[in-house]
C-alpha positions as CSV (number, residue, x, y, z in Angstrom):
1,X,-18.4,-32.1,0.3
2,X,-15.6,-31.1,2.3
3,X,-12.4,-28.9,2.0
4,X,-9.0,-31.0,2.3
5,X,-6.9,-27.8,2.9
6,X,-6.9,-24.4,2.4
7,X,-4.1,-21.4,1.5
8,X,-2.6,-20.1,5.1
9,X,-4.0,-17.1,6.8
10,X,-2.5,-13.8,5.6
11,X,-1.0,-15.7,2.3
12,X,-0.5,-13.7,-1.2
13,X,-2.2,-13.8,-3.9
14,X,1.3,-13.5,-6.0
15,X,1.5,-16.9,-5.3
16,X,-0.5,-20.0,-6.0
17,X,-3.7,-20.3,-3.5
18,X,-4.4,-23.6,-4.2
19,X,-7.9,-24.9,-2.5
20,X,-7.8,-29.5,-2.2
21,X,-11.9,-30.8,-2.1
22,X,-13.4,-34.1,-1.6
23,X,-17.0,-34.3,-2.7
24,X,-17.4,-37.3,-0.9
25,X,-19.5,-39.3,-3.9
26,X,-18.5,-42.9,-5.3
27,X,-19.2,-41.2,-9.1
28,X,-17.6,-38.3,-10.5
29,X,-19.6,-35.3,-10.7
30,X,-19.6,-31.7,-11.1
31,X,-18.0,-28.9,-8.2
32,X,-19.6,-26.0,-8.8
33,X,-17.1,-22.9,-7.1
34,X,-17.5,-19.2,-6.3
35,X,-14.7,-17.1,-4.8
36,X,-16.2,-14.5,-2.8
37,X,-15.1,-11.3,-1.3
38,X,-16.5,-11.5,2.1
39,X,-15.9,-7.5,2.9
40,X,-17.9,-6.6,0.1
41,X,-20.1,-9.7,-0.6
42,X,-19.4,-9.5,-3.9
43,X,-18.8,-12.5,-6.2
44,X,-15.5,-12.5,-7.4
45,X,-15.7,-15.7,-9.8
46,X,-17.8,-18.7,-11.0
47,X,-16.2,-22.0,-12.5
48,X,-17.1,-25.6,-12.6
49,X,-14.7,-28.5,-12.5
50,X,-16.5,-31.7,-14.5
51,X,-16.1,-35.1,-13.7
52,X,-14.3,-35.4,-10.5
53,X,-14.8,-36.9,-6.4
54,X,-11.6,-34.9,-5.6
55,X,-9.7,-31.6,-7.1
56,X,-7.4,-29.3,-6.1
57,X,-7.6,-25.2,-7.9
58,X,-6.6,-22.3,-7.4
59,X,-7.9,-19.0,-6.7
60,X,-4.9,-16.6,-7.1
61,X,-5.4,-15.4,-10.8
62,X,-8.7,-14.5,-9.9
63,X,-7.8,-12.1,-7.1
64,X,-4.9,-10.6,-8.9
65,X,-7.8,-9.6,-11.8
66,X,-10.4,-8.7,-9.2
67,X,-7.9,-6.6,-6.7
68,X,-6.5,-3.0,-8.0
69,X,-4.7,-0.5,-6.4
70,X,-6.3,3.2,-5.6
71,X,-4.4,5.9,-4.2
72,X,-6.4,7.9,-1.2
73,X,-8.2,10.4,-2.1
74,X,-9.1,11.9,0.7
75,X,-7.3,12.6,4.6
76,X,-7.8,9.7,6.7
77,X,-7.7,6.1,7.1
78,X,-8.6,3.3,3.8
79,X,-8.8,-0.1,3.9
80,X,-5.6,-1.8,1.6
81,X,-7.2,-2.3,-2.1
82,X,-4.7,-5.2,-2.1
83,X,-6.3,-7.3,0.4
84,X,-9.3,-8.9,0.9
85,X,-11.1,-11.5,3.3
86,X,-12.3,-14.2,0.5
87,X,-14.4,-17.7,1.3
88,X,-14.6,-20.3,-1.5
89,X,-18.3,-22.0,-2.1
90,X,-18.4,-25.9,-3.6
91,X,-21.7,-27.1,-4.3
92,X,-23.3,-24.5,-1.6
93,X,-20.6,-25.6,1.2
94,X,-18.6,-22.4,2.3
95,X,-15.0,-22.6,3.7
96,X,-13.8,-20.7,6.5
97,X,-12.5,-17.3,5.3
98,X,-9.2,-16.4,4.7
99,X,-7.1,-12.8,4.3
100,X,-5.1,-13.2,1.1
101,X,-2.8,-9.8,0.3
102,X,-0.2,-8.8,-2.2
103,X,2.3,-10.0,0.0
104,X,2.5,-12.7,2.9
105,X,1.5,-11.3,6.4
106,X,2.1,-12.4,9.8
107,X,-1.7,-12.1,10.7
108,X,-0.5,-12.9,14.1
109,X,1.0,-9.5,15.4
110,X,-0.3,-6.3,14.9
111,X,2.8,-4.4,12.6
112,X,3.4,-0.8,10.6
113,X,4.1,-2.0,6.9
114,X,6.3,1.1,6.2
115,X,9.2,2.7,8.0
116,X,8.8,5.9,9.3
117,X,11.7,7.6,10.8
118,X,11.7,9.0,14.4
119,X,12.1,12.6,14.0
120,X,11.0,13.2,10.7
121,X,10.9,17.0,8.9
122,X,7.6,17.7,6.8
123,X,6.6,21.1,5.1
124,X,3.6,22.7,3.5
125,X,2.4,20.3,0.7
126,X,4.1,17.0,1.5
127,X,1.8,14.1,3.3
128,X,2.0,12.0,5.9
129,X,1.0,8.4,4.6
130,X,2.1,4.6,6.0
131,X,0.4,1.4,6.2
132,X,-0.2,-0.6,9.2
133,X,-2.0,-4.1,10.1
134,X,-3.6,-4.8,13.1
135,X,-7.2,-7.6,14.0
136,X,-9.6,-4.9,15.0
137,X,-8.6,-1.3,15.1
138,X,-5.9,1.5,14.1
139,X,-6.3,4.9,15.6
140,X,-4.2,7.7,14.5
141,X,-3.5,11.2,16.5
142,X,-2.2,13.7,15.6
143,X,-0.9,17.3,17.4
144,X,-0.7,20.1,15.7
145,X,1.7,22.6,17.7
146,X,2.1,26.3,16.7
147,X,0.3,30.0,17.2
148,X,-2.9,27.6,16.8
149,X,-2.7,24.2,18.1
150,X,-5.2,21.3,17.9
151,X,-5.3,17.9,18.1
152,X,-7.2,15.8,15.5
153,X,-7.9,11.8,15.6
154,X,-8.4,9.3,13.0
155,X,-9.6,5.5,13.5
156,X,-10.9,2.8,11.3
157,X,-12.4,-0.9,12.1
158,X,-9.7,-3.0,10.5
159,X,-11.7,-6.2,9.8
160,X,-8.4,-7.7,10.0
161,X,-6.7,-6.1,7.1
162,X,-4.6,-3.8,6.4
163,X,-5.5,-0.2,6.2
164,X,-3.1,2.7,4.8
165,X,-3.2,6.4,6.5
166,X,-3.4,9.6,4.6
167,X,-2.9,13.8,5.8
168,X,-1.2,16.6,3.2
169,X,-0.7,19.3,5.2
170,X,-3.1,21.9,4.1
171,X,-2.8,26.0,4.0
172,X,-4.3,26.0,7.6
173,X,-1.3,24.1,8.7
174,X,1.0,26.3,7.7
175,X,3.4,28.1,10.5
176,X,3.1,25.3,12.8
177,X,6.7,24.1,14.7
178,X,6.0,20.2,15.4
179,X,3.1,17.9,14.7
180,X,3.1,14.5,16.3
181,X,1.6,11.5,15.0
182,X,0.9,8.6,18.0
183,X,-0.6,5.2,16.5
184,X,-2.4,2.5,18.6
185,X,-3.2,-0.8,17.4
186,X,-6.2,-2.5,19.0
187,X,-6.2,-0.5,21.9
188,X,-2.1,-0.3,22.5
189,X,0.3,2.7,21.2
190,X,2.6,0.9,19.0
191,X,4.9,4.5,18.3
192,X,4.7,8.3,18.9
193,X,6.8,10.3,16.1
194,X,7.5,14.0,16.2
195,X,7.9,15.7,12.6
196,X,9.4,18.9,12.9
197,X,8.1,21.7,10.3
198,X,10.6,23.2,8.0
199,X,10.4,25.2,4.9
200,X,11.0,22.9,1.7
201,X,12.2,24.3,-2.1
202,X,8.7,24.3,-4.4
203,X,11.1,21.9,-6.6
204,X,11.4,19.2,-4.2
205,X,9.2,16.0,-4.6
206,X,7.4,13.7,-2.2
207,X,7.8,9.8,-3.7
208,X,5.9,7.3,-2.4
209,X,6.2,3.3,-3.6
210,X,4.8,0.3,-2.5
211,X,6.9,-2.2,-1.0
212,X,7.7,-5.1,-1.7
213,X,5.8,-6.2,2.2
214,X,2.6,-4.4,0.7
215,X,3.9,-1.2,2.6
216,X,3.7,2.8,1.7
217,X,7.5,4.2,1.7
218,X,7.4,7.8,1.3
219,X,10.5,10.0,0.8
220,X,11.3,13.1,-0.1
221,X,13.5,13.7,-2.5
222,X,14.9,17.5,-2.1
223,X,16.8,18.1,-5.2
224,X,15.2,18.4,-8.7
225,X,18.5,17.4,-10.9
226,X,17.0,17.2,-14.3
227,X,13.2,18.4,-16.2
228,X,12.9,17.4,-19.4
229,X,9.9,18.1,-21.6
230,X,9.4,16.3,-25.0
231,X,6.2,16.2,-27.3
232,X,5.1,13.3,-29.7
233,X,1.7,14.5,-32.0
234,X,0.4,10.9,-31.3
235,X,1.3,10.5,-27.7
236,X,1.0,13.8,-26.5
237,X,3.7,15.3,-23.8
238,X,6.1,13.1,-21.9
239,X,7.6,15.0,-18.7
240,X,10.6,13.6,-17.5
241,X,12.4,14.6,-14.0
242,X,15.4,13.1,-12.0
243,X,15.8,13.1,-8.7
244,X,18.5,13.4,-6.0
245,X,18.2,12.3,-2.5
246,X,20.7,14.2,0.2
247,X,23.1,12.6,1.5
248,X,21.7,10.0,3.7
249,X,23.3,7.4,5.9
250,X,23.4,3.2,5.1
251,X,19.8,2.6,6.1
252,X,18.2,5.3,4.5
253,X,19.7,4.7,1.2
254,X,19.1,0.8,1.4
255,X,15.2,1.6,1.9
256,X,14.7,4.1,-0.7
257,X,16.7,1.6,-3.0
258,X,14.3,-0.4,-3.0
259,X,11.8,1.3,-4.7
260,X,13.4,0.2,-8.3
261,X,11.2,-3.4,-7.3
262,X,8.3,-1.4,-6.8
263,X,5.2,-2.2,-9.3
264,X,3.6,1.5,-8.3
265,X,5.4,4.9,-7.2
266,X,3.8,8.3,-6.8
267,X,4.3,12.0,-6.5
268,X,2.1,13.6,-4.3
269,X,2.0,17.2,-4.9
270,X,0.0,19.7,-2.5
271,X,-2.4,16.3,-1.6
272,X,-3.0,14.5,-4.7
273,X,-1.0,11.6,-6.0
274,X,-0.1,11.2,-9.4
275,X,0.7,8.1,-10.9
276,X,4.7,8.2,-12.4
277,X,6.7,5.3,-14.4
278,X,9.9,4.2,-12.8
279,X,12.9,4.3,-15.5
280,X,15.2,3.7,-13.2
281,X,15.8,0.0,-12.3
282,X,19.4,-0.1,-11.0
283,X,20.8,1.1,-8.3
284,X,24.7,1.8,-8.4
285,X,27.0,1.0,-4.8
286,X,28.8,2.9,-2.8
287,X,27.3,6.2,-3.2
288,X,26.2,8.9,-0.3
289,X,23.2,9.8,-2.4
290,X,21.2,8.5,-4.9
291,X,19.3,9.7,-7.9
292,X,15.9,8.2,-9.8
293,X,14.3,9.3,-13.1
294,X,10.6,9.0,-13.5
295,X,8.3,10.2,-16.0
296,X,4.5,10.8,-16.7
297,X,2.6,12.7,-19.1
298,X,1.1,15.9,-16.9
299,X,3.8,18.2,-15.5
300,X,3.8,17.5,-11.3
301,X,5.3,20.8,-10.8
């Protein structure tokens, strides 16, 4: 038995992973398959293909069951629960493993996933959070400059994935002037950003999507426009709140646009995310601001 060809490195699972076998035998037989996860050794699907010398199948609509997305839960770093290192077994022969995400990565190059700006403003309750690639190793620090300053660092062993970062400020980092966040993949700095502390109103929200490059994009959105409470005796309360950005220049409005293809978006509020649905799908041109509407059923305030 012997694989023909396999996916490409870093492919996604949103598209077809198609695996070609030859079990080198005159007579049609049976190839027996199992998708494994090779981070967690666990076996992510079984399946015979009867009568063949030759097939071709593919793996992707098992990964997209197997793979669901959990939001940190905790400071620090966590592997992407998008991703995962997967071999494929036929008839006890084990291809070479492969990193399949949810979306196509230049394994390559070590890259952030999400865009963070340079000088960036962040108050009590809001979070720091990106996602970054990189073969072996990410390592976060951060400064913490104020009446009490420290410095605090944060690392995790990729195993070539990608990993996503998490801080919320805490009460203990309150009255601080500047924190700065330096990242280093495998061993090199890849940026240094300096996010200057500021006082924030208690009705502005942090949003965070994912991307549609399997990214974090985080914004805050300062202006609470609309709150709108309604109750249903079968469904229970629906909270429903629209948001304003400032007035940002081109590029920040053409990122935070495209959260309306975003399959997951977030509030996190004083370190916890909570889960919202997007209502808003379209976005309209030429504006210096832009609003979104999302709802859920617990208030976020």
């Amino acid at each position: 038995m012997k694989f023909l060809s396999l996916p490409q490195n870093g492919a996604s699972w949103r598209d077809r992973l198609p695996y070609a076998i030859d079990l080198e035998t005159t007579e049609a037989s049976v190839a027996k398959v199992v998708i494994l996860n090779t981070d967690s050794n666990e076996n992510l699907a079984t399946f015979n293909i009867y009568g063949v010398t030759t097939a071709e199948f593919d793996i992707a609509p098992y990964l997209r069951s197997a793979l669901q997305s959990t939001p940190p839960t905790s400071a620090g770093f966590m592997h992407s629960p998008l991703s995962c290192n997967v071999a494929v077994s036929v008839n006890d022969t084990l291809s070479e493993p492969r990193l399949y995400t949810s979306a196509p990565l230049d394994t390559s190059m070590p890259q952030l996933l999400s865009t963070l700006p340079e000088s960036p403003r962040i108050a009590l309750g809001e979070s720091i959070c990106f996602a970054a690639y990189a073969k072996h190793s990410v390592v976060v620090t951060l400064g913490f400059y104020g009446k009490k300053s420290r410095v605090t660092s944060y690392n995790i062993a990729t195993q070539g994935r990608p990993v996503e970062f998490f801080y919320p400020l805490q009460s203990a980092d309150d009255n601080l002037s500047e924190i700065l966040l330096d990242i280093a993949f495998d061993g090199r700095r890849a940026g240094r950003y300096t996010y200057k502390y500021v006082e924030r109103s208690s009705t502005a929200l942090q949003v965070v999507w994912r991307s549609t490059n399997g990214g974090l994009e985080s914004y805050l959105f300062p202006q609470l426009v609309r709150c709108r409470c309604k109750y249903n005796t079968t469904t229970g309360a629906e909270y429903t709140y629209t948001l304003a950005t400032a007035h940002e220049d081109p590029d920040t409005l053409r990122r935070i646009s495209q959260i309306i293809f975003s399959e997951e978006v977030y509030v996190i509020t004083r370190g916890k995310w909570h889960g919202v649905r997007l209502l808003t799908r379209e976005m309209e041109a030429g504006k210096s601001n832009i609003e979104i509407t999302i709802t859920t059923n617990k208030s976020i305030l």
